[in-house]
C-alpha positions as CSV (number, residue, x, y, z in Angstrom):
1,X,0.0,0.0,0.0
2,X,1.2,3.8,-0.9
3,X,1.6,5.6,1.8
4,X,1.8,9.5,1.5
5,X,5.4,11.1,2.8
6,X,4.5,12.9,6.0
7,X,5.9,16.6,6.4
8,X,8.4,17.1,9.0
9,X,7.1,19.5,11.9
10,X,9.4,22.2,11.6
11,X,7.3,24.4,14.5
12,X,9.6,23.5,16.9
13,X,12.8,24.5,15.4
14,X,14.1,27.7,16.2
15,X,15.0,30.1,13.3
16,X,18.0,31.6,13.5
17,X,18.7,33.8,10.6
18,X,17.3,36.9,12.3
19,X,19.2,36.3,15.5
20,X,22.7,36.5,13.2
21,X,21.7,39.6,11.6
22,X,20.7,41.4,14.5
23,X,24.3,40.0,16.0
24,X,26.0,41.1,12.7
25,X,24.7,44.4,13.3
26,X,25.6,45.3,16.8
27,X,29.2,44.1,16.2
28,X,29.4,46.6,13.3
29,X,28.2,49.5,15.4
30,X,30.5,48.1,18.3
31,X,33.5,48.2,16.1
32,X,32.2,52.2,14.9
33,X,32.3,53.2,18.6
34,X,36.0,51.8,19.2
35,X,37.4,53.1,15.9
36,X,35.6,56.7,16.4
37,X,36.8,56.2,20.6
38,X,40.2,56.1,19.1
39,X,40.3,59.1,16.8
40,X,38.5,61.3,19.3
41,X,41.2,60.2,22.2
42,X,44.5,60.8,19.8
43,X,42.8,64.4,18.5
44,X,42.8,65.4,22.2
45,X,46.1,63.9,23.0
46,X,47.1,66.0,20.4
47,X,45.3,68.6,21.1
48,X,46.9,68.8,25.1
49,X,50.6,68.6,24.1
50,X,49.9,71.4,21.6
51,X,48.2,73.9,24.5
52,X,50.8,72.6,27.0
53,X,53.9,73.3,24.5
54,X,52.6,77.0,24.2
55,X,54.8,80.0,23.0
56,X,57.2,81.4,25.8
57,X,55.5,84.3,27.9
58,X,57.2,87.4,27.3
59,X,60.0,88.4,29.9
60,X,61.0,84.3,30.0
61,X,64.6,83.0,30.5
62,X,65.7,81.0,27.3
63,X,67.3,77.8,28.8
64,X,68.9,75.8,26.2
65,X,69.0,72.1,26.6
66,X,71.6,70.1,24.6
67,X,70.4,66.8,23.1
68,X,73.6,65.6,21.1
69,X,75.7,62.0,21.5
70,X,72.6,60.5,22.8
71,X,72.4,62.5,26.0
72,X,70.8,65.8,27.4
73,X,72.7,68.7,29.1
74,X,71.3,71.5,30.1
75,X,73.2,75.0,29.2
76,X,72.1,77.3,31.3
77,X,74.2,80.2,31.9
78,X,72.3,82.8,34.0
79,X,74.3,81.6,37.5
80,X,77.7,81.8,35.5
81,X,77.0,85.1,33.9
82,X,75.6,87.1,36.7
83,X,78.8,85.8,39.0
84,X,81.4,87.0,36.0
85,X,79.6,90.2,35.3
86,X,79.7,90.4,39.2
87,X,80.9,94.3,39.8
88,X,80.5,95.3,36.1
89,X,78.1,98.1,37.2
90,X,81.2,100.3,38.0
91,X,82.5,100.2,34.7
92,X,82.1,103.5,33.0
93,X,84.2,103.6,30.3
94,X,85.4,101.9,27.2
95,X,89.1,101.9,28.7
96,X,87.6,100.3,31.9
97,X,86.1,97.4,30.3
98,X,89.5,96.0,29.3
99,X,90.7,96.7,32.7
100,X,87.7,94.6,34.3
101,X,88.7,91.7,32.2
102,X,91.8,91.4,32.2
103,X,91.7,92.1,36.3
104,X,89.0,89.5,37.2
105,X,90.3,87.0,34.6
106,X,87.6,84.4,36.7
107,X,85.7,81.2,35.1
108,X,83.0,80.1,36.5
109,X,81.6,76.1,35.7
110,X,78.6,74.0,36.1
111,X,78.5,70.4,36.0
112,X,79.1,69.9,32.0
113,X,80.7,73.6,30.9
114,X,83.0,76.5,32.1
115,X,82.1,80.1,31.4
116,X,84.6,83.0,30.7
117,X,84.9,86.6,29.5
118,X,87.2,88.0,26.6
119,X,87.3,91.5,25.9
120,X,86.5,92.5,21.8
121,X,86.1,96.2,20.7
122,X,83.4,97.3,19.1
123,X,81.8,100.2,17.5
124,X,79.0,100.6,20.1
125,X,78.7,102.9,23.2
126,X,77.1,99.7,25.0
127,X,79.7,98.5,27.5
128,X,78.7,94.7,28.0
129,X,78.3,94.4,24.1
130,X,82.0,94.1,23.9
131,X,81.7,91.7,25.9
132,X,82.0,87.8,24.7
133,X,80.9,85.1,26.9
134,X,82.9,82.0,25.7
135,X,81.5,78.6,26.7
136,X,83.3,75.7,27.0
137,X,82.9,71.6,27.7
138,X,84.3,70.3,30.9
139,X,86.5,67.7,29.6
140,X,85.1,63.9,30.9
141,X,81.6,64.7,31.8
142,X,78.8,62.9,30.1
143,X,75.2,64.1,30.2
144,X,72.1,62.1,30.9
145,X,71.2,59.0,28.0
146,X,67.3,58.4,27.9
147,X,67.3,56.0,30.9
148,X,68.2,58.4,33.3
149,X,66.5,61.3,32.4
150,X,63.4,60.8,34.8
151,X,66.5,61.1,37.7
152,X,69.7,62.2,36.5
153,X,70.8,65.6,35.8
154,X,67.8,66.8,33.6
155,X,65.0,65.9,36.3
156,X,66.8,67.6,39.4
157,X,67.6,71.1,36.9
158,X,63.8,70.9,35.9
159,X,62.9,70.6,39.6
160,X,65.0,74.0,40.3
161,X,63.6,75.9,37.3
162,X,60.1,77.9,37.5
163,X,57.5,76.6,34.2
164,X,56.0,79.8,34.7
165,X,59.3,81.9,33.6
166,X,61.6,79.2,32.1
167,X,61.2,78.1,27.9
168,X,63.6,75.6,26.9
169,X,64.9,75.4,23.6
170,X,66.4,72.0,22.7
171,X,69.2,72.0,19.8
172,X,69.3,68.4,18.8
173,X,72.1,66.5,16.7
174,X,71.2,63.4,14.4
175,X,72.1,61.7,17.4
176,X,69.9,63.2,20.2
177,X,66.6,62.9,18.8
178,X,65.2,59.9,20.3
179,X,66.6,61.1,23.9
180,X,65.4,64.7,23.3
181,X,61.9,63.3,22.6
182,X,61.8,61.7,26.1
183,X,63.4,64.8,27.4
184,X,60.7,67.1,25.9
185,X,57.8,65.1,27.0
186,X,59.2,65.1,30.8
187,X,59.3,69.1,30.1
188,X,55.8,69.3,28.7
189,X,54.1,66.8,31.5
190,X,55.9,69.3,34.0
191,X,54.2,72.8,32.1
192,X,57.5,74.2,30.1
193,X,57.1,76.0,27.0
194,X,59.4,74.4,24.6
195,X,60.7,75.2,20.9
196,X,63.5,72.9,18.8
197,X,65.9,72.9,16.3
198,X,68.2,70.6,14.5
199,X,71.4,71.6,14.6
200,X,75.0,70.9,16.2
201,X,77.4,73.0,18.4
202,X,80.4,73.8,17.9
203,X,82.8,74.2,21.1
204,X,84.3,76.2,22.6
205,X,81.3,78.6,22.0
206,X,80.9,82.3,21.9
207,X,78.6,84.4,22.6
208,X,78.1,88.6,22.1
209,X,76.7,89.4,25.1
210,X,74.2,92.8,25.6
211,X,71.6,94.4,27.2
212,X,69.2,91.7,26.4
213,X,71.1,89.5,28.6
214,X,71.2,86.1,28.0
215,X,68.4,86.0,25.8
216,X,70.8,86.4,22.7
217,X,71.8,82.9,23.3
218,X,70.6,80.5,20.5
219,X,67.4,82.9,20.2
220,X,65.3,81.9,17.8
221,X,64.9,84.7,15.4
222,X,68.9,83.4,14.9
223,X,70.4,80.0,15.9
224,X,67.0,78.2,16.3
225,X,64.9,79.5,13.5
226,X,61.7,77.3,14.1
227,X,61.4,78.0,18.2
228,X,57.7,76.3,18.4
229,X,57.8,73.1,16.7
């Protein structure tokens, strides 16, 4: 006898088709949120370091920072300057400036460079403008490579200068830039103003001195031509 194929009874099987879709769709829109999570966290990472590396305040001390042979050193020469020009306010005359020289004949150092005077005439009626300020490298000293940054050298002369009044201006070899990149992100957590340039220095090095002080060193309308990089 024929006997007609019975239907299977598919009521009790559970379609799942929809499920997936539905599924598919919240993982796209997960994955949205993460990739536009990411791009809105690095734009304000970005967006921080640029506020925090701002442009130097007016009246602010220029402190260089030396990032060559794979190490930092800071150069600051404020201390050295102020105890060589020590006794300069007397001077009056062109005639006396030689005489203050060539009677102090003083250096004063720091832990990487020793600072002197030399006497140059010029054709100005400013007295400290024939002045030169002639730095030198201590011979055997070493500055700080990138692993001892965060407590060497560079971390105890960031702890003495004021964020509020100090910009520092890195000049960076071929050789410093991975160590001056650590050194400039310890300087921007701690609030400095910072500018850069490329460049290498020559020592022993000499600098015209004048009314602006210290300010002439490496300034950035001369030696480091792109301050706020």
């Amino acid at each position: 006898m024929y006997r007609k194929p019975r239907q299977k009874d598919r009521s009790g099987i559970l379609d799942l088709d929809s499920l997936m879709d539905i599924l598919s769709c919240l993982v796209g829109v997960m994955l949205f949120l993460v990739m536009y999570t990411v791009l809105e966290l690095g734009s304000m990472a970005y967006q921080a370091e640029v506020l925090v590396s701002r442009k130097p305040a007016p009246g602010s001390n220029r402190v260089v920072v030396l990032s060559d042979h794979g190490t930092v050193r800071v150069l600051d020469v404020r201390a050295p300057l102020n105890e060589l020009l020590s006794g300069f306010e007397i001077v009056r005359s062109v005639a006396e400036v030689s005489v203050f020289v060539d009677a102090s004949r003083r250096a004063s150092s720091d832990q990487y460079f020793s600072y002197s005077l030399k006497y140059v005439s010029r054709s100005t009626t400013e007295l400290v403008a024939m002045l030169d300020l002639e730095i030198q490298e201590r011979p055997g000293t070493v500055g700080d490579s990138i692993r001892q940054l965060d407590e060497g050298s560079y971390a105890a002369a960031l702890s003495e200068l004021n964020p509020d009044d100090s910009w520092l201006a890195f000049a960076v070899d071929s050789t410093g830039v991975d160590v001056f990149r650590r050194a400039r992100e310890l300087a921007i957590a701690r609030g400095f103003a910072t500018g850069f340039d490329l460049l290498t220095l020559d020592f022993p090095l000499t600098v015209a001195l004048s009314l602006g002080g210290i300010d002439d060193l490496l300034n950035p309308e001369g030696t480091l031509s792109k301050p706020q990089r």
